[in-house]
C-alpha positions in Angstrom: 26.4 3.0 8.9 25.1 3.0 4.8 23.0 5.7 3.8 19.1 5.2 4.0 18.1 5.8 0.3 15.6 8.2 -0.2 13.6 8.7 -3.5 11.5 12.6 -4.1 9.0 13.5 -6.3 10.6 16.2 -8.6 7.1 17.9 -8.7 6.6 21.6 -7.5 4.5 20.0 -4.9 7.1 18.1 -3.4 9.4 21.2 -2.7 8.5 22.0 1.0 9.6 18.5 1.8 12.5 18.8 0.1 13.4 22.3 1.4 12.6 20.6 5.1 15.7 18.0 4.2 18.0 20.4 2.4 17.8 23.4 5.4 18.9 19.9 7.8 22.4 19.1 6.8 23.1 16.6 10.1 19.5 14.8 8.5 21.1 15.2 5.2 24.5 13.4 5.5 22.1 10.5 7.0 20.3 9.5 3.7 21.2 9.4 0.2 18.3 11.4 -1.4 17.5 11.0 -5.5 14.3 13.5 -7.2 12.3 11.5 -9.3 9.2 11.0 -11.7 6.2 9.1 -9.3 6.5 6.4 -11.4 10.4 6.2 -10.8 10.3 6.5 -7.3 7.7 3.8 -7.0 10.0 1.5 -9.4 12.7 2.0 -6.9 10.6 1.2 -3.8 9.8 -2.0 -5.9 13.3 -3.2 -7.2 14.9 -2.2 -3.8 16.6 0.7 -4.7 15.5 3.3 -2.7 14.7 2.2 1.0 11.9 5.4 1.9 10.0 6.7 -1.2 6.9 9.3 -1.5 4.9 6.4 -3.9 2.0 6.8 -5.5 -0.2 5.1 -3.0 -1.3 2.6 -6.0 2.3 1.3 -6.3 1.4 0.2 -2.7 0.2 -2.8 -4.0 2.9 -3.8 -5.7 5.1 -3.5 -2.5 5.3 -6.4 -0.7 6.0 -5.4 2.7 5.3 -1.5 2.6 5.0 0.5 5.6 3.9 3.7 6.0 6.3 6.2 8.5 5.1 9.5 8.2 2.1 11.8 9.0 2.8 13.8 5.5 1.7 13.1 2.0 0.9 14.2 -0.9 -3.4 15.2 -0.8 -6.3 17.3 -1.5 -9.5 18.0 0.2 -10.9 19.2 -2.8 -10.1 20.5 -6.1 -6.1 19.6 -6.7 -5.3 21.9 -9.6 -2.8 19.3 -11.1 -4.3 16.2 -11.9 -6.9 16.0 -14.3 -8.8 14.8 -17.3 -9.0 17.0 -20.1 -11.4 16.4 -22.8 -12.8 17.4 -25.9 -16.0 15.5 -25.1 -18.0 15.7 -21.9 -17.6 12.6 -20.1 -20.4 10.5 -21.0 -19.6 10.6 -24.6 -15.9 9.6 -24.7 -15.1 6.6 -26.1 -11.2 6.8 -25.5 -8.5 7.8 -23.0 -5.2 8.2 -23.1 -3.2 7.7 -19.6 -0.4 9.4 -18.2 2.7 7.5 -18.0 4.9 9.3 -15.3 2.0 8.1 -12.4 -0.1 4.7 -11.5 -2.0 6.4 -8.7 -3.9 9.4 -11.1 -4.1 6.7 -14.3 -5.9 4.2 -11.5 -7.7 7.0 -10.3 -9.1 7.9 -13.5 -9.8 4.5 -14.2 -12.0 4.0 -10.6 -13.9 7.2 -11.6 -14.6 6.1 -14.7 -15.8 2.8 -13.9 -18.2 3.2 -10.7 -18.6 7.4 -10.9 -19.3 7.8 -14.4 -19.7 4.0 -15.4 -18.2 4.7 -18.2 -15.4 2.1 -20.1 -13.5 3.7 -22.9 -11.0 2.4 -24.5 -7.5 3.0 -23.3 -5.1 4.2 -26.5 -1.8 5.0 -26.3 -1.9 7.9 -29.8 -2.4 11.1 -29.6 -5.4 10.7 -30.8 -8.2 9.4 -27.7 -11.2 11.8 -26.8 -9.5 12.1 -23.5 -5.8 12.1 -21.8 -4.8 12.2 -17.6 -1.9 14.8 -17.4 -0.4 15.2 -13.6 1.8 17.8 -11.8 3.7 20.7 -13.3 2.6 20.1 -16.9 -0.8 21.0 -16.3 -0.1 24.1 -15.1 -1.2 27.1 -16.8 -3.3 24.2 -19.0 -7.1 24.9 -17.2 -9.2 26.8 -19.4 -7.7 25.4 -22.5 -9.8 23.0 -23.0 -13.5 21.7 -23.8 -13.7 20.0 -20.6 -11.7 19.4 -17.7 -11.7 17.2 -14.6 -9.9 17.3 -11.5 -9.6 14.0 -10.4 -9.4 15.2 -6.3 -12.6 17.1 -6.7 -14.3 14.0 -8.5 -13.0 11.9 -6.4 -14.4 13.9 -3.5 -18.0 14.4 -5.3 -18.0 10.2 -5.7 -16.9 9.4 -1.7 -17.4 12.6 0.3 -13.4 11.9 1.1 -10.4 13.4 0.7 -7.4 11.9 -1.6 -3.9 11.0 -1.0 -2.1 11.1 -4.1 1.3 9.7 -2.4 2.7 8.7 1.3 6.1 8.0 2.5 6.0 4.6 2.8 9.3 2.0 3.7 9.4 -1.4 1.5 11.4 -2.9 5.3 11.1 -1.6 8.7 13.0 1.6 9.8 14.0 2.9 13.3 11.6 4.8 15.6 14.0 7.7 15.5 14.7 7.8 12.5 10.9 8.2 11.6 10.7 10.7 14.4 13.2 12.7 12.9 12.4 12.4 9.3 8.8 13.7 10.3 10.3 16.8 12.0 12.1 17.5 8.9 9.4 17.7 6.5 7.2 19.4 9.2 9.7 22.0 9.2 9.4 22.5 5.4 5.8 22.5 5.5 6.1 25.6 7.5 8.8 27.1 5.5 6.3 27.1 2.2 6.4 30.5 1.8 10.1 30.9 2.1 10.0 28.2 -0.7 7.1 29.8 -2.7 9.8 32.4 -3.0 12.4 30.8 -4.3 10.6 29.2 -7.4 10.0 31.1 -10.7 7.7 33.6 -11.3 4.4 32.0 -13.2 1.6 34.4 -14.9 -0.5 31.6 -15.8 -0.6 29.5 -12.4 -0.8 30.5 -8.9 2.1 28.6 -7.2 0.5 30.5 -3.6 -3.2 29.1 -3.9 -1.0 25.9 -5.1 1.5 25.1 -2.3 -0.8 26.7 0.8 -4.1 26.0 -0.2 -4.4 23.2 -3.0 -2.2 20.7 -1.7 -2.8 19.3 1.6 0.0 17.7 3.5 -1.6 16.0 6.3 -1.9 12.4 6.2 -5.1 12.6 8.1 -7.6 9.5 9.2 -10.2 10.6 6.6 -6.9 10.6 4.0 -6.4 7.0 5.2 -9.9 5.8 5.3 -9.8 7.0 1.1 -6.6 5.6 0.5 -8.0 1.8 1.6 -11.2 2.2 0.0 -9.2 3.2 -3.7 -7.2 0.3 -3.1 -9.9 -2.3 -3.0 -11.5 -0.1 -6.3 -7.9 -0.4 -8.1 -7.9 -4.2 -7.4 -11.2 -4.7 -9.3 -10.6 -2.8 -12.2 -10.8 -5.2 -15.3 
């Protein structure tokens, strides 16, 4: 029986699931598992060359016949600490942005808050030189407080809707097997309670508190409240200009 492919986000955030498939060798020999930007793994959802990816739910869109198998994702209820706009203008006044290119789903985001949260429209530029830039995972960390001003999208996002956010889901671009989504669910739940064995194993930071990061930032439950938020951004990204 061929591998099913499996494309990872390479984020700190992403460890526990990853953990959860490495400690489950039997699981293991079943997939063929690649780490990857959000962007990448979307793209391979897309061209068929990954068969199960953690996507960006705005690559969703793109995915014909996408389906979503697990009860896990990538969320916050609340302030995310890793994806954000930093500024050297308060929000009302910028004029342009610069968006990140290793994720649809937080340069979407941005976009939604800007347009019906702050109703503002700046210019999107692709220099170094904007007003404004999106920056996502393990490069912002250490980054808050080293800036004019700073906005976490999940918090915004949570300030505009009263909802959570669910930056990515596992989602399939063809059907898989009942067991194999039962399994595959076990998996990651067993990694989700192995965080702080896997806290553990990651370097030592001064400036960012992996702990706060991994047990209380990030939350892993793809709840019905997650859900409800992930629709509603996808009708917003589909009327963006």
């Amino acid at each position: 029986m061929s591998k099913i492919r499996i494309s990872a986000v390479s984020y700190t955030n992403t460890k526990p699931f990853v953990y959860g498939l490495l400690k489950h060798p039997e699981f293991l020999e079943k997939i063929d598992l690649s780490l990857d930007i959000p962007a990448e793994c979307a793209q391979k959802l897309i061209d068929d060359k990954a068969d199960i990816g953690l996507v960006p739910v705005a690559a969703l869109l793109k995915i014909p016949d996408y389906h979503i198998i697990s009860d896990y994702c990538i969320g916050a209820v609340g302030p995310v600490n890793s994806v954000f706009i930093f500024s050297s203008k308060p929000i009302e006044d910028i004029q342009t942005i610069r968006l990140d290119k290793q994720s649809r789903t937080s340069n979407n985001l941005a976009r939604v808050l800007l347009k019906n949260y702050w109703k503002k429209h700046p210019a999107i530029v692709e220099t170094a030189e904007a007003d404004a830039f999106v920056e996502i995972g393990d490069r912002t960390f250490g980054k808050k407080g080293s800036y004019a001003y700073e906005y976490d999208l999940a918090e915004e996002w949570m300030k505009f809707t009263g909802l959570p956010f669910a930056f990515a889901v596992w989602a399939s671009n063809k059907p898989v097997s009942n067991s194999f989504v039962t399994e595959f669910n076990e998996v990651l739940k067993f990694g989700l309670n192995h965080r702080k064995e896997v806290i553990a194993e990651l370097p030592k930071r001064n400036d960012f508190d992996l702990d706060d990061y991994l047990m209380s930032r990030i939350d892993y439950d793809l709840t019905a409240e997650k859900r409800e938020a992930l629709n509603r951004f996808l009708t917003m990204v589909k009327e963006l200009d």
